[in-house]
C-alpha positions in Angstrom: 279.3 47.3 -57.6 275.4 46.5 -58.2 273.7 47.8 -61.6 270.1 48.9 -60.2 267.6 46.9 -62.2 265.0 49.6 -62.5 268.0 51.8 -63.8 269.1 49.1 -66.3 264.9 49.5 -67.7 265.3 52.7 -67.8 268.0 53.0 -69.8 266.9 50.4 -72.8 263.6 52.4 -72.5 265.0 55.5 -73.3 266.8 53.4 -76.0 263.5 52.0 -77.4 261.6 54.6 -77.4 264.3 57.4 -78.7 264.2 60.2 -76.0 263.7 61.1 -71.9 260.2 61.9 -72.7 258.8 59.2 -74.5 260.5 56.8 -71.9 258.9 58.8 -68.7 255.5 58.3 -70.5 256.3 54.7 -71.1 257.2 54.2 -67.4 254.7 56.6 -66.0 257.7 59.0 -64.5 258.2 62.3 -65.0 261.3 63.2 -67.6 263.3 64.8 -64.7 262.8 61.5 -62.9 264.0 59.2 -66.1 267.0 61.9 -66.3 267.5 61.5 -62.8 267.7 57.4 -62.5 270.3 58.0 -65.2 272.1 60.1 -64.5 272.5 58.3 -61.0 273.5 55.0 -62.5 276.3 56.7 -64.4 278.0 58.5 -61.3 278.0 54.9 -59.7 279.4 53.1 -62.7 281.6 56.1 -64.1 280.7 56.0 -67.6 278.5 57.8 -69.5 275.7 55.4 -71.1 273.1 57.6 -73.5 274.4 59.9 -75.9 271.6 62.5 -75.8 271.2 63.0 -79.5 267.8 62.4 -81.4 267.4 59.8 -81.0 268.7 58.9 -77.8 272.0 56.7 -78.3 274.1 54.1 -76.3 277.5 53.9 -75.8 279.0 50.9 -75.2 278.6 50.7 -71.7 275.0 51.7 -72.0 274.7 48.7 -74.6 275.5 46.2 -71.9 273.6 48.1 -68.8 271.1 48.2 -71.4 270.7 45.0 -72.0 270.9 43.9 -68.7 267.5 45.5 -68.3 266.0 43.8 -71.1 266.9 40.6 -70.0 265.8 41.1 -66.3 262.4 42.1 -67.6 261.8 38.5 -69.0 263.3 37.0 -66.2 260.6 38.9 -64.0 257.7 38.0 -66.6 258.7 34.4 -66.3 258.8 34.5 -62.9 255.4 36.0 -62.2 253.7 33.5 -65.2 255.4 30.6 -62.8 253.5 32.2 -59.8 250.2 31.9 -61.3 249.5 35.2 -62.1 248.4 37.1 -65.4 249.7 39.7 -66.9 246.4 42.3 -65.4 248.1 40.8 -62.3 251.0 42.0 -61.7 252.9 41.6 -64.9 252.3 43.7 -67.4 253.1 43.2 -70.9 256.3 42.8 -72.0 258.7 43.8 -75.2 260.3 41.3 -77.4 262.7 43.2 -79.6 263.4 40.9 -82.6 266.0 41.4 -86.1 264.7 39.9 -88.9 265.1 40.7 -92.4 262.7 42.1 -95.1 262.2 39.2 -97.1 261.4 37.0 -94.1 259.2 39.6 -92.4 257.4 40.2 -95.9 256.8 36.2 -96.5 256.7 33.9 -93.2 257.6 35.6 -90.0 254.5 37.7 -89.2 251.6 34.9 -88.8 253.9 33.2 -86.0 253.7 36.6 -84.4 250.3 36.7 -84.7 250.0 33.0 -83.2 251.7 34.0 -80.5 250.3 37.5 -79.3 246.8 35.3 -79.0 248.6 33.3 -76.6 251.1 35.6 -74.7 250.5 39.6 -73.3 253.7 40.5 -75.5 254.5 43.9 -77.9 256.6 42.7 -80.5 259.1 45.2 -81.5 260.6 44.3 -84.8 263.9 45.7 -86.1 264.3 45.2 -89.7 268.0 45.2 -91.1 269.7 42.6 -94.0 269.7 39.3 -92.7 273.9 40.1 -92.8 273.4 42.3 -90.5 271.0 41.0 -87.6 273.0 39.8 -85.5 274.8 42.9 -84.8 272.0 44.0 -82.7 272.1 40.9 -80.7 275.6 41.5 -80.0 274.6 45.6 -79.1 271.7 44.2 -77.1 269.0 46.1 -78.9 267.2 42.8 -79.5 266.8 39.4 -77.8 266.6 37.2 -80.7 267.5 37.4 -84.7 266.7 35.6 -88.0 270.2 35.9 -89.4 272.1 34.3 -92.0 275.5 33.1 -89.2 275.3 30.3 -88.1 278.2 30.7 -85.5 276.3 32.1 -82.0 277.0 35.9 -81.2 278.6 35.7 -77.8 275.6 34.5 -74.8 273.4 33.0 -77.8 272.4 29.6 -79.1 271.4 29.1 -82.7 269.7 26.9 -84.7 269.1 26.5 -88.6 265.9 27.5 -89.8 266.1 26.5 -93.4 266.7 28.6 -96.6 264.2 31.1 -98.4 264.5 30.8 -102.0 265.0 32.8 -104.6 264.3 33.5 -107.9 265.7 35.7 -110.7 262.4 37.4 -112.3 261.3 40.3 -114.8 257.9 41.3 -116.9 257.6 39.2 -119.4 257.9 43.2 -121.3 261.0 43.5 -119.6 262.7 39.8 -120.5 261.7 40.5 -124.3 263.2 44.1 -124.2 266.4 43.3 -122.2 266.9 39.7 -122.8 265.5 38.5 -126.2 268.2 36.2 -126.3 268.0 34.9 -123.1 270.0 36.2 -119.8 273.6 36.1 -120.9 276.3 37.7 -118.8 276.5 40.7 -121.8 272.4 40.9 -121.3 272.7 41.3 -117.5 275.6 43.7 -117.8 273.1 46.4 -119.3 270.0 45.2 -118.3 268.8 48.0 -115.0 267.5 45.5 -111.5 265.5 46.3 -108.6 267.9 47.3 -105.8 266.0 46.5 -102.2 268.7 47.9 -99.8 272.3 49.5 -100.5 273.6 47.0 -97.7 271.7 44.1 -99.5 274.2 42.1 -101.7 272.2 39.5 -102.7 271.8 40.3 -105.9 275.7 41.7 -106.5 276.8 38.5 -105.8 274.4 36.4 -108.0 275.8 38.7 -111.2 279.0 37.7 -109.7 278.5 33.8 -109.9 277.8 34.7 -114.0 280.5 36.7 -114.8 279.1 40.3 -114.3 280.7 42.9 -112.2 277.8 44.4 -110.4 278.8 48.1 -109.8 278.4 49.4 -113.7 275.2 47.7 -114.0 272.3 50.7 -113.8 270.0 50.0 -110.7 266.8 51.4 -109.0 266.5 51.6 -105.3 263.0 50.7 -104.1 263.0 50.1 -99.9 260.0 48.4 -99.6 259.0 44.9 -99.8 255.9 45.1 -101.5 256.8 47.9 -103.5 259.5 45.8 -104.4 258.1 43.4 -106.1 255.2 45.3 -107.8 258.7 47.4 -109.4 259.7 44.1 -111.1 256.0 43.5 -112.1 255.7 47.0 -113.9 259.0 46.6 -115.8 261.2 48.9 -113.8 264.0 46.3 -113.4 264.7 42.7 -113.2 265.2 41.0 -109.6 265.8 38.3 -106.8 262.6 37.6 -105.8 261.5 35.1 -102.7 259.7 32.6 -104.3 256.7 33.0 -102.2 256.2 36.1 -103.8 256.9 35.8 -107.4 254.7 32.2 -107.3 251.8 33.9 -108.1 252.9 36.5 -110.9 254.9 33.6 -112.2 251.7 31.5 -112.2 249.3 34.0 -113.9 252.1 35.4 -116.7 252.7 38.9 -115.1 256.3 37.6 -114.5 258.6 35.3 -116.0 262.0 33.6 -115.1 265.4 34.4 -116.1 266.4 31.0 -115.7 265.7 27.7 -114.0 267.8 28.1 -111.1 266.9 28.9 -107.6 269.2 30.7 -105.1 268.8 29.4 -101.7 269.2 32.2 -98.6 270.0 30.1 -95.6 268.8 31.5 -92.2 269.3 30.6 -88.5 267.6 31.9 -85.5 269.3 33.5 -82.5 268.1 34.7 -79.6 270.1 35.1 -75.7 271.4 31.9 -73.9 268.7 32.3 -71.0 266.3 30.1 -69.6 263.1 31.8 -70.5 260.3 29.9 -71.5 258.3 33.2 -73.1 261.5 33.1 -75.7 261.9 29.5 -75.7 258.0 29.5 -76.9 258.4 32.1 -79.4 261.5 30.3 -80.7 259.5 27.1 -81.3 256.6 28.8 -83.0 258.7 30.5 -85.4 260.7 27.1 -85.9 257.7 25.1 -86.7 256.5 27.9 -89.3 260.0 28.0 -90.9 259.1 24.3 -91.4 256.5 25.1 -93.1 257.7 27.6 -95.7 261.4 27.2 -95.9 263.1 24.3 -97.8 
């Protein structure tokens, strides 16, 4: 039994793109066409691969077909860059669906994205998720690489460390002499509200953990959004984890002070698929040499 290539792109673009009809104007096909590739490849293989909900959905079979299509797309990229030809020629640009956490996408990981669509006819698609979490989507297929905080490879991946982002536990100087006159004991921090990022973030849990506090009593706001993030702790809403490349400038100019001296280091790893691409061997490297830039 063969899996028809085109098929296999056909399915991760409906995947990508969340319906029939934003694939078919992706591809340049009509819907009925998309529908009709599909529809094909699952009479051949005898499993249904898309869920049509909205957005469109994989099963697990159409995780696998799925990405077999994404990886036969860089395989063809690579190929035509090794003939000599540019992307106008025959190419086309290509997807790079990438995990990476909030804090790292907020910090580090964008300018060596930037570096490298200069270089490369690429459209980054970036899927943001806890850095727990990441990997997952390598293992689904949705993506081709991950920063993630395993260091053990998801199954057809190689990792590598990257380093650790660090962290630091942070509040309005307002805040620190309302909540924590006497400095941030476990009795302070057990009443004291924090800056919740994510619901599946436990970064923060566990650090009230390592002093004594159980977590789930403690009154929290949710606030989804990086910068947003930060500029909560800045106005007093709550006390939080922040990377240190964000809180070194509010820390510098007095708009926020520390809880303590310590520094909580995250550390992350980089994963992408086991295949011999040099487009994501490249994009590995640059986003290895700016990790040794920022991370310890």
């Amino acid at each position: 039994m063969q899996v028809d290539p085109e098929s296999a792109r056909t399915v991760a673009a409906v995947l990508d793109e969340g319906s029939f009809d934003a694939a078919a104007r992706r591809l340049l096909l009509t819907p009925s066409a998309v529908s009709q590739r599909i529809k094909t490849l699952e009479q051949q293989l005898g499993r249904i691969l898309l869920v049509r909900s909205k957005p469109a959905r994989a099963t697990e079979a159409g995780e696998a077909v799925a990405r077999f299509g994404r990886q036969i797309a860089l395989l063809e990229r690579d190929a035509i860059a090794g003939f000599g030809l540019s992307a106008e020629g025959g190419g086309g640009r290509i997807r790079i669906p990438l995990a990476v956490n909030a804090d790292s996408m907020a910090t580090w990981f964008l300018a060596p994205l930037a570096r490298l669509s200069e270089q490369y006819d690429v459209e980054f698609d970036l899927h943001r998720d806890d850095q727990n979490f990441t990997a997952r989507m390598l293992e689904s297929g949705t993506v081709m690489a991950a920063v993630t905080s395993e260091s053990e490879p998801v199954g057809g991946c190689r990792v590598e460390a990257l380093g650790a982002l660090r962290y630091v536990a942070a509040a309005s100087p307002g805040f620190a002499r309302r909540w924590f006159p006497g400095g941030a004991s476990a009795e302070a921090l057990a009443r004291a509200p924090f800056v919740d990022f994510d619901r599946r973030d436990v970064l923060q849990q566990d650090w009230l953990r390592e002093r004594g506090v159980d977590p789930w009593p403690v009154p929290r706001h949710h606030v989804p959004a990086s910068a947003d993030f930060s500029v909560a702790v800045e106005l007093g809403l709550g006390w939080a984890l922040l990377p240190v490349p964000h809180a070194e400038a509010g820390l510098a100019d007095g708009r926020l002070v520390r809880l303590d001296d310590e520094e909580l280091a995250s550390p992350l790893f980089w994963q992408q698929w086991n295949l011999r691409s040099e487009l994501l061997d490249a994009i590995a490297a640059e986003i290895r040499a700016e990790a040794d830039r920022v991370l310890r």
